[in-house]
N, C-alpha and C positions, 0 to 999 in steps of 0.2 A: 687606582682606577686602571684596569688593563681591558684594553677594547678586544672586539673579536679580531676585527683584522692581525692586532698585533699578534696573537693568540695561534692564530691560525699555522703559523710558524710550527708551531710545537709539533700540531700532525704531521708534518713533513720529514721533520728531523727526526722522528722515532718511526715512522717510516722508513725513509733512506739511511738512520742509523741500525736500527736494526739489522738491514739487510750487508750492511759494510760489514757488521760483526760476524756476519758469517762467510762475508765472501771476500775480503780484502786480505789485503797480508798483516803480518803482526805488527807491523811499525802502525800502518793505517790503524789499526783495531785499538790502539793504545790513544792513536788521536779522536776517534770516534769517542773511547769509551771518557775522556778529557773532558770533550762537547757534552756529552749528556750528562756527566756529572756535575758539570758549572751548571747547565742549562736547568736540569731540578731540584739542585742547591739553593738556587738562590732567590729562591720565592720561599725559604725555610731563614735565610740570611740577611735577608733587608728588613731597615725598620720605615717600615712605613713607606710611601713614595721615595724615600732615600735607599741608594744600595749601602751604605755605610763605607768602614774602612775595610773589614774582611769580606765585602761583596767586591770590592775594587782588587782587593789581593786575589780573590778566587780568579777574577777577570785575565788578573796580568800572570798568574800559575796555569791558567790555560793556555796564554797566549806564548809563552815558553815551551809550555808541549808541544805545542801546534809546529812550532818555529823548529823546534829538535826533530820533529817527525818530518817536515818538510824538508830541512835537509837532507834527511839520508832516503828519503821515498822518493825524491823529485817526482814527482805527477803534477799534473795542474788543478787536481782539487785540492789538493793540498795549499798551493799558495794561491789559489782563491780563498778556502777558511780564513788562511792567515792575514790576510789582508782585510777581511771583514772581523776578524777578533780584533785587528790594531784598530782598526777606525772605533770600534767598540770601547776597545781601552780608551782612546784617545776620548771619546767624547767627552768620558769622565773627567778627565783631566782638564777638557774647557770648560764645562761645568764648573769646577773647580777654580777654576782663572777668574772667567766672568762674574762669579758670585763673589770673589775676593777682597772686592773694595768697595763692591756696591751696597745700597738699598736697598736696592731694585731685584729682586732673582729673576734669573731667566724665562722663558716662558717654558714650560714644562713639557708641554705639546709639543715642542719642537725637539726637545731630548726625547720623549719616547715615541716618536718619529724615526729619528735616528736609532734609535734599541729598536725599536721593530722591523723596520728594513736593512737597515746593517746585522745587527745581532741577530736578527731573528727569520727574516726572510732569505737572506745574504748568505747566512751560513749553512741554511736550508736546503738554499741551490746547490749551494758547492759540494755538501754530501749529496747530492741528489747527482750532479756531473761525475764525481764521486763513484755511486753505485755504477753510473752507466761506464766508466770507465771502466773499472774491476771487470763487469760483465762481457766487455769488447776486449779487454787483455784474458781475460778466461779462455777466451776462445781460438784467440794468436797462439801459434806457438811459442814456446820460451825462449827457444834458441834458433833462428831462423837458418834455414841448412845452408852451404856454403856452396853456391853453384861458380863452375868455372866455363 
Protein backbone atom coordinates (compact mmCIF):
# COMPACT_ATOMS: atom_id res chain seq x y z
CA UNK A 1 0.00 0.00 0.00
CA UNK A 2 1.94 3.15 -0.96
CA UNK A 3 -0.04 6.45 -0.81
CA UNK A 4 0.42 9.36 -3.15
CA UNK A 5 1.85 11.70 -0.61
CA UNK A 6 4.44 9.12 0.08
CA UNK A 7 4.99 8.79 -3.75
CA UNK A 8 5.25 12.12 -4.38
CA UNK A 9 8.91 12.09 -3.28
CA UNK A 10 9.91 10.12 -6.26
CA UNK A 11 9.00 13.49 -8.71
CA UNK A 12 11.42 15.34 -6.84
CA UNK A 13 14.32 13.17 -6.63
CA UNK A 14 14.33 12.47 -10.47
CA UNK A 15 13.94 15.84 -10.83
CA UNK A 16 16.59 17.32 -8.66
CA UNK A 17 18.54 14.05 -9.48
CA UNK A 18 18.68 14.41 -12.83
CA UNK A 19 19.76 17.68 -12.83
CA UNK A 20 22.85 17.00 -10.19
CA UNK A 21 23.90 14.45 -12.83
CA UNK A 22 24.70 16.98 -14.89
CA UNK A 23 25.69 19.67 -12.95
CA UNK A 24 27.61 18.51 -9.88
CA UNK A 25 30.89 17.13 -9.58
CA UNK A 26 31.89 13.52 -9.86
CA UNK A 27 32.03 12.73 -6.18
CA UNK A 28 28.38 14.28 -6.06
CA UNK A 29 27.18 12.25 -9.27
CA UNK A 30 28.37 8.92 -7.86
CA UNK A 31 26.18 9.83 -4.64
CA UNK A 32 23.16 10.89 -6.77
CA UNK A 33 23.44 8.04 -9.01
CA UNK A 34 23.59 5.78 -5.21
CA UNK A 35 20.11 7.42 -4.33
CA UNK A 36 18.48 6.52 -7.54
CA UNK A 37 19.68 3.35 -7.73
CA UNK A 38 18.29 2.18 -4.08
CA UNK A 39 15.52 4.40 -4.65
CA UNK A 40 14.17 2.04 -7.97
CA UNK A 41 15.59 -1.02 -6.71
CA UNK A 42 13.75 -1.44 -4.20
CA UNK A 43 10.08 -1.61 -5.13
CA UNK A 44 11.85 -4.74 -7.62
CA UNK A 45 13.36 -5.92 -3.94
CA UNK A 46 10.81 -6.03 -1.32
CA UNK A 47 8.59 -8.80 -0.66
CA UNK A 48 5.53 -7.53 0.16
CA UNK A 49 5.07 -4.55 2.78
CA UNK A 50 8.41 -6.04 4.08
CA UNK A 51 11.77 -4.62 2.58
CA UNK A 52 13.50 -7.98 3.37
CA UNK A 53 17.26 -8.67 4.24
CA UNK A 54 18.68 -7.30 0.78
CA UNK A 55 16.19 -4.24 0.79
CA UNK A 56 18.02 -3.37 4.35
CA UNK A 57 21.62 -4.22 2.83
CA UNK A 58 20.76 -2.01 -0.29
CA UNK A 59 19.73 0.61 2.50
CA UNK A 60 22.89 0.51 4.47
CA UNK A 61 25.33 0.19 0.67
CA UNK A 62 23.73 3.44 0.05
CA UNK A 63 24.16 4.79 3.18
CA UNK A 64 28.18 4.12 3.04
CA UNK A 65 28.21 5.82 -0.34
CA UNK A 66 26.47 8.74 0.82
CA UNK A 67 28.99 8.84 4.09
CA UNK A 68 32.20 8.29 1.52
CA UNK A 69 30.91 11.09 -0.88
CA UNK A 70 30.26 13.25 2.05
CA UNK A 71 33.47 13.17 3.30
CA UNK A 72 35.60 14.19 0.71
CA UNK A 73 32.67 16.83 -0.94
CA UNK A 74 31.88 18.54 2.27
CA UNK A 75 28.73 20.53 1.13
CA UNK A 76 25.81 20.57 3.16
CA UNK A 77 23.59 18.44 0.78
CA UNK A 78 25.48 16.03 1.11
CA UNK A 79 25.27 15.70 5.00
CA UNK A 80 21.70 16.50 4.78
CA UNK A 81 21.23 13.03 2.42
CA UNK A 82 23.23 11.41 5.03
CA UNK A 83 21.51 12.01 7.80
CA UNK A 84 18.15 11.21 6.20
CA UNK A 85 19.51 7.81 4.76
CA UNK A 86 20.80 7.10 8.60
CA UNK A 87 17.36 7.80 10.08
CA UNK A 88 16.14 5.64 7.16
CA UNK A 89 18.56 2.75 8.05
CA UNK A 90 17.76 3.20 11.50
CA UNK A 91 14.22 2.94 11.28
CA UNK A 92 14.64 -0.47 10.05
CA UNK A 93 16.59 -1.52 12.75
CA UNK A 94 13.57 -0.35 15.30
CA UNK A 95 11.42 -2.09 13.34
CA UNK A 96 13.42 -4.88 13.86
CA UNK A 97 13.83 -4.23 17.84
CA UNK A 98 10.14 -3.73 18.43
CA UNK A 99 8.93 -6.70 16.51
CA UNK A 100 11.51 -8.78 18.44
CA UNK A 101 9.88 -10.12 21.33
CA UNK A 102 6.53 -9.10 20.66
CA UNK A 103 2.90 -10.26 19.49
CA UNK A 104 2.03 -7.22 18.80
CA UNK A 105 3.84 -5.60 15.27
CA UNK A 106 4.22 -2.22 15.01
CA UNK A 107 1.76 -0.04 13.59
CA UNK A 108 2.76 0.04 9.98
CA UNK A 109 1.64 3.68 9.40
CA UNK A 110 3.92 4.88 11.53
CA UNK A 111 6.98 3.12 9.59
CA UNK A 112 5.95 4.39 6.33
CA UNK A 113 5.48 7.78 7.67
CA UNK A 114 8.80 7.58 8.61
CA UNK A 115 10.03 6.01 4.78
CA UNK A 116 8.13 8.72 3.31
CA UNK A 117 9.26 11.90 4.99
CA UNK A 118 12.76 10.78 6.01
CA UNK A 119 13.41 8.52 2.88
CA UNK A 120 11.44 10.04 0.71
CA UNK A 121 10.63 13.54 1.20
CA UNK A 122 13.98 14.26 3.29
CA UNK A 123 16.22 13.14 0.72
CA UNK A 124 14.25 14.95 -1.94
CA UNK A 125 15.02 18.21 -0.30
CA UNK A 126 18.45 17.58 0.19
CA UNK A 127 19.05 16.91 -3.55
CA UNK A 128 16.94 19.53 -4.30
CA UNK A 129 19.39 22.19 -1.67
CA UNK A 130 21.77 19.96 -3.66
CA UNK A 131 20.99 21.33 -7.17
CA UNK A 132 20.54 24.80 -5.81
CA UNK A 133 23.86 24.60 -4.38
CA UNK A 134 25.96 23.25 -7.59
CA UNK A 135 23.98 26.11 -9.35
CA UNK A 136 25.15 29.06 -6.84
CA UNK A 137 28.92 27.43 -6.86
CA UNK A 138 28.55 27.46 -10.78
CA UNK A 139 28.42 30.79 -10.75
CA UNK A 140 31.31 31.69 -7.95
CA UNK A 141 34.50 31.64 -9.01
CA UNK A 142 36.76 28.66 -8.13
CA UNK A 143 39.53 30.47 -6.82
CA UNK A 144 38.58 33.80 -5.39
CA UNK A 145 41.44 36.24 -6.47
CA UNK A 146 43.79 37.34 -3.79
CA UNK A 147 43.42 41.26 -3.12
CA UNK A 148 45.93 42.96 -0.96
Amino acid sequence: MISLWSMSGTVFAVIFGVYLLFRATVLEKWGVAAILFGWFATPFIQQGYELGVLGKLLDVFVLVVLVGVSVKVRRVWTLLVCSFQLATTLSHVVVALANWNSSENIGYWAYFTTMGLLGGKGIALAMGIGAWESAFWRKQPLTPGITV
